[in-house]
C-alpha positions in Angstrom: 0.0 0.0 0.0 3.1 2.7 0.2 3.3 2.9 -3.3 -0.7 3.4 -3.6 -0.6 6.4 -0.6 2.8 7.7 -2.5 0.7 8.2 -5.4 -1.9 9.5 -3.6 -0.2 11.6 -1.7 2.2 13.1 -4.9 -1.1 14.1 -7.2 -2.4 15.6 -4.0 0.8 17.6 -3.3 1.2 18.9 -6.9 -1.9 20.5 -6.5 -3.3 18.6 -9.2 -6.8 17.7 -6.7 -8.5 19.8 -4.3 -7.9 19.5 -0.7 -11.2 17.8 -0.4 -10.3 15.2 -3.1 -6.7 14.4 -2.0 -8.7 13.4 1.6 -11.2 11.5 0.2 -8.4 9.5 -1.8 -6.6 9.4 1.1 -9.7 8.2 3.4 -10.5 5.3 0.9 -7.0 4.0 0.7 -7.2 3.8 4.9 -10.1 1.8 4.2 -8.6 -0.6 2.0 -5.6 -1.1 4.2 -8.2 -1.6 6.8 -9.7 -4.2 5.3 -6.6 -5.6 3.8 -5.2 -5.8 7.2 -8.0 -7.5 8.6 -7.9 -10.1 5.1 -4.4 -11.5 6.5 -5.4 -11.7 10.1 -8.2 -13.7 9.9 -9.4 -17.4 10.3 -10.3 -18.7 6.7 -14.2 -18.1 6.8 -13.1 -14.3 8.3 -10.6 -13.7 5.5 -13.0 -15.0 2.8 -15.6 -11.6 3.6 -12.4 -9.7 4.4 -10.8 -10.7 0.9 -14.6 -9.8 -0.7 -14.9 -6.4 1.0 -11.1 -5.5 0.0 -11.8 -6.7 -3.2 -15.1 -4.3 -3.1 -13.0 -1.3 -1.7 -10.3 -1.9 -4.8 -13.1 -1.9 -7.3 -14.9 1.0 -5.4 -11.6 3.0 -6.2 -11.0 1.9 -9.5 -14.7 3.6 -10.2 -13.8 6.8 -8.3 -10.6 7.1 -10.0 -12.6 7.3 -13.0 -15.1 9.6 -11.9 -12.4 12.0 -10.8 -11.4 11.8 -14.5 -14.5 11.9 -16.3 -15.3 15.1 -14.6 -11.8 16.3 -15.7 -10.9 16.9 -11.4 -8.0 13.8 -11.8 -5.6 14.4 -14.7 -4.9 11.3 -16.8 -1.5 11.1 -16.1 -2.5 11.1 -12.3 -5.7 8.6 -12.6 -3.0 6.2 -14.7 -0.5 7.0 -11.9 -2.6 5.8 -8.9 -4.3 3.1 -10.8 -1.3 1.1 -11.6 -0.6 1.5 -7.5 -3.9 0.1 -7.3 -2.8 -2.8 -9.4 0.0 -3.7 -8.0 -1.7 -3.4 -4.1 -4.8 -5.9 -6.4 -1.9 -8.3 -7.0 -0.5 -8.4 -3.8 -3.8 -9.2 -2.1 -4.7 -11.8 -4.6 -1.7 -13.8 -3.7 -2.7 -13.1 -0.4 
């Protein structure tokens, strides 16, 4: 997840996103480490609904990322930026 808040945290401190933005990105990758975290510290039944809601919070940024862009607030560069941090924190929980 370093690589995902380092992205995060670089579009928000070019001034590329509003203040409001660069917390709600922020926020929603606290969520998913929540939830991550909770994924790898669980009996099997636990991580199984852990694993689904992480997966959930990963798709559930994928989406924002690309509202952020549609409504031109995330530049391209930045929304390609934090989605291939996203990727790599996908791959990393899928091989648990």
């Amino acid at each position: 997840l370093s690589e995902l808040r380092a992205a995060v945290g670089a579009v928000a401190s070019r001034g590329q996103i509003d203040g409001k933005t660069a917390q709600e990105l922020s926020k929603r990758v606290d969520e998913l480490d929540k939830h991550l975290t909770e994924k790898s510290g669980e009996d099997s039944e636990d991580t199984e609904k852990s694993g689904e809601d992480a997966e959930k919070h990963l798709n559930d940024m994928d989406e924002y990322l690309a509202e952020l862009s549609e409504k031109g607030e995330l530049t391209p560069d930045d929304e390609r930026r934090i989605a291939a941090a996203l990727q790599t924190v996908r791959e990393q929980a899928a091989e648990g």
